[in-house]
ZARO-518545 format. One record per residue: x, y, z of N, C-alpha, C, O in turn. Coordinates in steps of 0.05 Angstrom, whole numbers, padded with zeros to 5 digits, always signed. Layout:
! residues N
XYZXYZXYZXYZ ...
END
This chain:
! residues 175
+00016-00024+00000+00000+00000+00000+00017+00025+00000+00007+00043-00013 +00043+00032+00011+00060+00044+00017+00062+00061-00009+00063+00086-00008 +00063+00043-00036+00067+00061-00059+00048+00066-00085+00049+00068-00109 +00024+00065-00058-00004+00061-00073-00009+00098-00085-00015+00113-00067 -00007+00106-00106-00016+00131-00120-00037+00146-00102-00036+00170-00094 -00061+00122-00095-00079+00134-00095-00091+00141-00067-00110+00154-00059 -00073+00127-00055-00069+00122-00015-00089+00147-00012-00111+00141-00003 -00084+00176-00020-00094+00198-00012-00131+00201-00034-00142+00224-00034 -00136+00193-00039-00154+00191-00058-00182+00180-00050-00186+00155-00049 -00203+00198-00043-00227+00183-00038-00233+00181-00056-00242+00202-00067 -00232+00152-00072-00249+00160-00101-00254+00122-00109-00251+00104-00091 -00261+00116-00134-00264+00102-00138-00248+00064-00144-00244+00058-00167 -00243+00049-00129-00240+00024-00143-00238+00008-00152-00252-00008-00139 -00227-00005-00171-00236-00025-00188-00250-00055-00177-00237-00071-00165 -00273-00058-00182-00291-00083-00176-00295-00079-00161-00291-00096-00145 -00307-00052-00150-00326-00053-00128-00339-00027-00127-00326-00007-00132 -00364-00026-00121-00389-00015-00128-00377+00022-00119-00354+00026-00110 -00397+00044-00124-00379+00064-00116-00381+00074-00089-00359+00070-00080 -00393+00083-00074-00392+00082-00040-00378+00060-00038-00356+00066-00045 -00379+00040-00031-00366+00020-00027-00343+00020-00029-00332+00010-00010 -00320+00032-00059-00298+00042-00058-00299+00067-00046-00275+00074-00051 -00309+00088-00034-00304+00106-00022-00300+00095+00015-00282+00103+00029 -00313+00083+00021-00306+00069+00050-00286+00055+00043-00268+00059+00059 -00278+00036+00023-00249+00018+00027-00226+00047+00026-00207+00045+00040 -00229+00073+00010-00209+00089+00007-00198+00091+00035-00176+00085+00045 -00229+00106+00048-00218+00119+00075-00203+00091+00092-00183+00093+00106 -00217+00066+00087-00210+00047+00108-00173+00036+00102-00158+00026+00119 -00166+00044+00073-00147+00042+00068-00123+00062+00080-00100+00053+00080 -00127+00078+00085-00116+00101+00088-00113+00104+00123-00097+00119+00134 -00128+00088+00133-00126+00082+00158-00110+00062+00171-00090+00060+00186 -00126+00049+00158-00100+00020+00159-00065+00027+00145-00047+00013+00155 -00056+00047+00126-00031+00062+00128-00017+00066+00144+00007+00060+00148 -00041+00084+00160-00022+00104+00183-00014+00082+00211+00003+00085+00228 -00031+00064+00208-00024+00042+00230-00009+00030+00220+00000+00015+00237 +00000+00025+00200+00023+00015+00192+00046+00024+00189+00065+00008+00189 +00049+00052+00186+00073+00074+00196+00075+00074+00229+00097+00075+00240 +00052+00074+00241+00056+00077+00268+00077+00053+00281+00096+00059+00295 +00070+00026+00274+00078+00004+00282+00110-00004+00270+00127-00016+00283 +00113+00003+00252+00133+00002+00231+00161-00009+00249+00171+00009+00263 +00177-00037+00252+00204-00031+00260+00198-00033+00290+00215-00024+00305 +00167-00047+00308+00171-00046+00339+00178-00066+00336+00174-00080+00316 +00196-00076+00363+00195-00095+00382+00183-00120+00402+00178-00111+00424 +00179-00138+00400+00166-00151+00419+00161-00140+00447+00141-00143+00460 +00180-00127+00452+00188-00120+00489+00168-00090+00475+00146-00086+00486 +00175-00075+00456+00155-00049+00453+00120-00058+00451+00102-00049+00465 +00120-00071+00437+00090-00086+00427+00081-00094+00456+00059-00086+00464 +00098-00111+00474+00075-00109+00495+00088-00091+00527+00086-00098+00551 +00100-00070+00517+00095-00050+00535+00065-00025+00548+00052-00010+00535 +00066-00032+00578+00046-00024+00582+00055+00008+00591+00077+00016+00586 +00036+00024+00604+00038+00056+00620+00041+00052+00642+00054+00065+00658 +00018+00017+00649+00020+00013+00680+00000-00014+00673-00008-00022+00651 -00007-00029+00708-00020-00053+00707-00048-00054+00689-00055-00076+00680 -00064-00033+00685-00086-00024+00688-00090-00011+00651-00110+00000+00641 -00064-00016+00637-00068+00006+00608-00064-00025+00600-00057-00046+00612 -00073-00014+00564-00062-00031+00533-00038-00031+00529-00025-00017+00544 -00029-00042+00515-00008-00042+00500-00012-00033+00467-00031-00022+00456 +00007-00040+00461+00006-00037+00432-00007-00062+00415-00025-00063+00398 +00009-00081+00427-00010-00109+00417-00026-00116+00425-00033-00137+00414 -00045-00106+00446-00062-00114+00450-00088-00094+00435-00111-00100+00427 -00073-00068+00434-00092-00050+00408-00096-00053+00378-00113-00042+00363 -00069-00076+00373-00075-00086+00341-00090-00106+00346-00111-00104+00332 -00090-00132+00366-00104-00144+00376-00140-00151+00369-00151-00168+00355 -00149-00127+00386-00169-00109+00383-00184-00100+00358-00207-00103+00351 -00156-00088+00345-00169-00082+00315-00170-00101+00298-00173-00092+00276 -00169-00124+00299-00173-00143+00288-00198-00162+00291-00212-00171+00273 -00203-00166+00329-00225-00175+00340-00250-00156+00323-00268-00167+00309 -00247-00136+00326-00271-00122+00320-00278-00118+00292-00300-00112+00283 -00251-00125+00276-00262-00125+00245-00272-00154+00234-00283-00157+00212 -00267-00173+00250-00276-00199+00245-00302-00205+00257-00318-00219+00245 -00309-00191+00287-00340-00185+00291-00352-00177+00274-00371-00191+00266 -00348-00154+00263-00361-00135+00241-00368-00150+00214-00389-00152+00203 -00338-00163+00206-00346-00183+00187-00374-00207+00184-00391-00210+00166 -00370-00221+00211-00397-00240+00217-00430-00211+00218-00450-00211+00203 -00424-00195+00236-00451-00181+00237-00464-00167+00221-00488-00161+00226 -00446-00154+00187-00457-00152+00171-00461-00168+00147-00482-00172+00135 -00430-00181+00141-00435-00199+00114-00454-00225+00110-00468-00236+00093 -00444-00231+00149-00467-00257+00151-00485-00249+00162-00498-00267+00174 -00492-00228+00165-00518-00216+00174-00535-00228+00206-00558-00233+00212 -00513-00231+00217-00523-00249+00244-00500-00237+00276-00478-00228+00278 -00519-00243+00291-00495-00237+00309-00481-00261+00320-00491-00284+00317 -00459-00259+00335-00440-00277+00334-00450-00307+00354-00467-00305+00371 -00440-00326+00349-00441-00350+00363-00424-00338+00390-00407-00321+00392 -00442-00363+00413-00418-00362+00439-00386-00373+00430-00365-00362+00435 -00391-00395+00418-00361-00397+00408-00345-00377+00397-00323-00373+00407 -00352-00361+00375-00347-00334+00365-00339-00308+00379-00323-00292+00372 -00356-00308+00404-00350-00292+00426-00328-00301+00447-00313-00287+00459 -00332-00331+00447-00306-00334+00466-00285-00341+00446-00268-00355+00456 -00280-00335+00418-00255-00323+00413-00246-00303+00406-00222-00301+00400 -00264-00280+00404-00258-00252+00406-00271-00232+00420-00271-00208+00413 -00282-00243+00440-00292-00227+00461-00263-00212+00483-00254-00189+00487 -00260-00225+00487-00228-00213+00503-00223-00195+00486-00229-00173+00495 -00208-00195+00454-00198-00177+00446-00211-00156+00439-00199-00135+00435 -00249-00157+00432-00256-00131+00436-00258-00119+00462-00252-00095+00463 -00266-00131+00482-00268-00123+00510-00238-00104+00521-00238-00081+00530 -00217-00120+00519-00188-00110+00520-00194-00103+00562-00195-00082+00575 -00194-00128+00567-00200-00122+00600-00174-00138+00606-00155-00135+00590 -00168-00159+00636-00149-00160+00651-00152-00199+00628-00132-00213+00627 -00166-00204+00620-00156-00229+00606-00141-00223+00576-00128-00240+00563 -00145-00197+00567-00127-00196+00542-00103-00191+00558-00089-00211+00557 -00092-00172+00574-00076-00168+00583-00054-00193+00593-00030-00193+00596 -00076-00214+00595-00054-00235+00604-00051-00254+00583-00036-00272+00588 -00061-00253+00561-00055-00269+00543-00050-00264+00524-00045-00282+00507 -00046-00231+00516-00036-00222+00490-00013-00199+00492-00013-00175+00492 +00011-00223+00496+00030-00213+00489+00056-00238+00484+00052-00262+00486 +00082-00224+00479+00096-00240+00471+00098-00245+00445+00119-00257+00439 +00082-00238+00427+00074-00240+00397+00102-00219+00383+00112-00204+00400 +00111-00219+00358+00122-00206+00341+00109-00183+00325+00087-00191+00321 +00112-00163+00317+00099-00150+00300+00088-00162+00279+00064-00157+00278 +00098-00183+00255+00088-00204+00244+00067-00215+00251+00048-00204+00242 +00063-00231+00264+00044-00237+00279+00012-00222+00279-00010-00230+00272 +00023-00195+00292+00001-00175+00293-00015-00171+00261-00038-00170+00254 +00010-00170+00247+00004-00145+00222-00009-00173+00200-00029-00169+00186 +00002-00196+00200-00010-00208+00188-00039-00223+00189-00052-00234+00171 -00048-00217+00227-00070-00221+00236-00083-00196+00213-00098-00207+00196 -00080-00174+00210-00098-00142+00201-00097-00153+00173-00119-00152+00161 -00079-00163+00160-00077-00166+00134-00093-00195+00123-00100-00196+00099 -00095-00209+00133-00111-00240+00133-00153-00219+00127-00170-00216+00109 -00148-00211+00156-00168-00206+00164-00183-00184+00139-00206-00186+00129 -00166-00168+00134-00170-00132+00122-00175-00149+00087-00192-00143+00070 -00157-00169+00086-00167-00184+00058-00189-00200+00050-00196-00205+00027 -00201-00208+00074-00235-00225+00071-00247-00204+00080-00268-00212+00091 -00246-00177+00082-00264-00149+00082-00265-00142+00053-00287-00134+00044 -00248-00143+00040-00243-00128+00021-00258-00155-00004-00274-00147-00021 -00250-00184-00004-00266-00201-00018-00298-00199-00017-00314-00204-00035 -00301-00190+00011-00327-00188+00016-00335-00165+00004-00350-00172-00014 -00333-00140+00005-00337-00117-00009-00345-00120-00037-00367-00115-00046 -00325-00129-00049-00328-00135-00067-00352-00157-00088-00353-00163-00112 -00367-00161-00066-00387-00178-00073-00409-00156-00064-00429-00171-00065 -00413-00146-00061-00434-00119-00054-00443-00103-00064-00427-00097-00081 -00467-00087-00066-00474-00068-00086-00478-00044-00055-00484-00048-00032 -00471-00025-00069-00477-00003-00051-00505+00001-00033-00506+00010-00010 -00527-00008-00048-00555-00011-00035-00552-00027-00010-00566-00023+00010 -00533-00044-00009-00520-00067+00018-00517-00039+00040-00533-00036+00058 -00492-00020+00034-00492-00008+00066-00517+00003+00060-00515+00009+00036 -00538+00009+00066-00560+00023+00072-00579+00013+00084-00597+00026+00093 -00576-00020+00085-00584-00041+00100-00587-00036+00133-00569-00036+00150 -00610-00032+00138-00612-00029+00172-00617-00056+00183-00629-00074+00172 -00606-00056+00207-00597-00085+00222-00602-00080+00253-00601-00057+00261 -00608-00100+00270-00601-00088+00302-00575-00091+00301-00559-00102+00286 -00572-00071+00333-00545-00061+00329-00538-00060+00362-00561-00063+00371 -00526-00058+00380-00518-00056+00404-00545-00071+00418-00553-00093+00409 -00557-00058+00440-00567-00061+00456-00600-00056+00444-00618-00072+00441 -00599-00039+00440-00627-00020+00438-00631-00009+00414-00652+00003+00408 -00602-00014+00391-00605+00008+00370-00603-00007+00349-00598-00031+00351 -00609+00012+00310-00610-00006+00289-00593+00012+00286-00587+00032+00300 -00581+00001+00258-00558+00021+00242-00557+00006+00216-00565-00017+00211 -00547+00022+00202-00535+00012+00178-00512-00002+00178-00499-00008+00198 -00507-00008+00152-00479-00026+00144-00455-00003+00142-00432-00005+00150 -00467+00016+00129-00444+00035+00124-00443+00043+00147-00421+00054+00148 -00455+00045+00174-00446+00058+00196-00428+00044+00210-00409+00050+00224 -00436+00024+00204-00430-00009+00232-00389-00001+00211-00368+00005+00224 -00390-00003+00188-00359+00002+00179-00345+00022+00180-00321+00021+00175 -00357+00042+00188-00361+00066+00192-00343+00072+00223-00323+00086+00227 -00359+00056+00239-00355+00047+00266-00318+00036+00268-00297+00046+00277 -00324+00011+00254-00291-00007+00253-00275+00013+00250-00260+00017+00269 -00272+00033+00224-00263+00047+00222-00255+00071+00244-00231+00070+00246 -00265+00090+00259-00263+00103+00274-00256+00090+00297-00247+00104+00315 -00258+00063+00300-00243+00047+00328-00219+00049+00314-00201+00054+00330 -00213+00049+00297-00182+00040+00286-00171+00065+00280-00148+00065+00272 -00187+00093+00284-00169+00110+00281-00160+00123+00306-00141+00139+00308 -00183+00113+00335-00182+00116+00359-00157+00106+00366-00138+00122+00371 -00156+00087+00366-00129+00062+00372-00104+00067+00359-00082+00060+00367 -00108+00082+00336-00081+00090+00326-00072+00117+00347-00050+00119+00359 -00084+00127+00348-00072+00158+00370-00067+00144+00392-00042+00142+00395 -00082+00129+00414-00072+00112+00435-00037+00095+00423-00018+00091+00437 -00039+00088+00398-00010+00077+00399+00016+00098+00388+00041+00094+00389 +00002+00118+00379+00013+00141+00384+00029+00151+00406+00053+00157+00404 +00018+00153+00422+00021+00162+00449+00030+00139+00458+00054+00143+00461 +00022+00110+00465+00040+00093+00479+00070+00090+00471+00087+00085+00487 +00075+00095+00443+00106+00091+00430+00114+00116+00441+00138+00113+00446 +00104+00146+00449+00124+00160+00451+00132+00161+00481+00146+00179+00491 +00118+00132+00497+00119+00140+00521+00146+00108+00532+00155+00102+00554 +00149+00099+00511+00162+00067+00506+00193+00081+00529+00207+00101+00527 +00193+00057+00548+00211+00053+00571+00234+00033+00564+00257+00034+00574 +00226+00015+00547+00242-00003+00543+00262+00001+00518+00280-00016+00513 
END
C-alpha cells in the first residue's frame, strides 16, 4: 500500500461498487497510518504497558482485528456472533485484565499479518456488494439499528481511535 498513487484519494476502485470504494479508500488510508505507526517495533515495545491497568500496543492491534472480524460475521453474515465466536474474540474486543494476560509475547508479524488475513476477507467481501447493501438497517448494540455503512463506519473510527492511543503509547516506550 506504501506506494499506492492513490493512498490519498477518496475515489473510486476497481470491482467494487462506488460508496463501497469510497469506504475501502478511507478504510485504506487508515490501515496506512497504522502501519507507519507500528513500523520496525519490538516484541518488548508491542507489549509494553503505561501501567498494570493500560493496553499495549498489541493488544490494540489485537483489538483491531477482533472487531473487524466481529463486524465481518454481523454484517456480511448478517447475524450476530455464536458463543463460540465470542469466546474467541470477546477478550480482544473487550481489551480487559484477560487480554492483558494473554496477549503478548507475539512479534509485529504476527500482529500485522493477523490485520492483513483479516482486512483481505473485508475487502473479498466488499467486493461482492452493491452499494444498496450499506443502507441495510440491522439491530445493532443493545437497543439500536444502524446501517452497514455505519457499523464500517464504526470499525473504522475504532481504528483510528487506537491508532492515537499507539501514538502516544510509542512516545511514552521505557524499554
Amino acid at each position: 500500500m506504501m506506494n499506492d498513487p492513490t493512498l490519498c484519494m477518496i475515489s473510486k476502485k476497481d470491482g467494487y461498487a462506488p460508496q463501497i470504494s469510497r469506504l475501502i479508500s478511507m478504510m485504506n488510508y487508515t490501515r496506512h497510518t497504522i502501519e507507519e505507526e507500528i513500523r520496525g517495533l519490538t516484541i518488548e515495545a508491542l507489549d509494553f504497558q503505561l501501567d498494570d491497568r493500560s493496553n499495549s500496543i498489541g493488544m490494540l492491534l489485537h483489538h483491531i482485528a477482533s472487531l473487524e472480524k466481529a463486524f465481518q460475521i454481523m454484517t456480511f453474515q448478517n447475524r450476530e456472533m455464536t458463543d463460540n465466536e465470542w469466546d474467541e474474540l470477546g477478550s480482544g474486543i473487550e481489551l480487559g485484565e484477560e487480554t492483558r494476560l494473554k496477549v503478548k509475547g507475539n512479534d509485529l508479524d504476527y500482529y500485522w499479518s493477523e490485520l492483513c488475513l483479516l482486512r483481505a476477507q473485508t475487502l473479498d467481501a466488499f467486493r461482492k456488494k452493491e452499494d444498496a447493501w450499506l443502507e441495510e438497517v440491522t439491530p445493532y448494540g443493545w437497543d439500536e439499528r444502524a446501517n452497514n455503512y455505519f457499523k464500517w463506519f464504526h470499525v473504522m473510527g475504532d481504528e483510528i481511535s487506537h491508532r492515537g492511543q499507539i501514538w502516544f503509547i510509542q512516545r511514552r516506550l521505557t524499554t
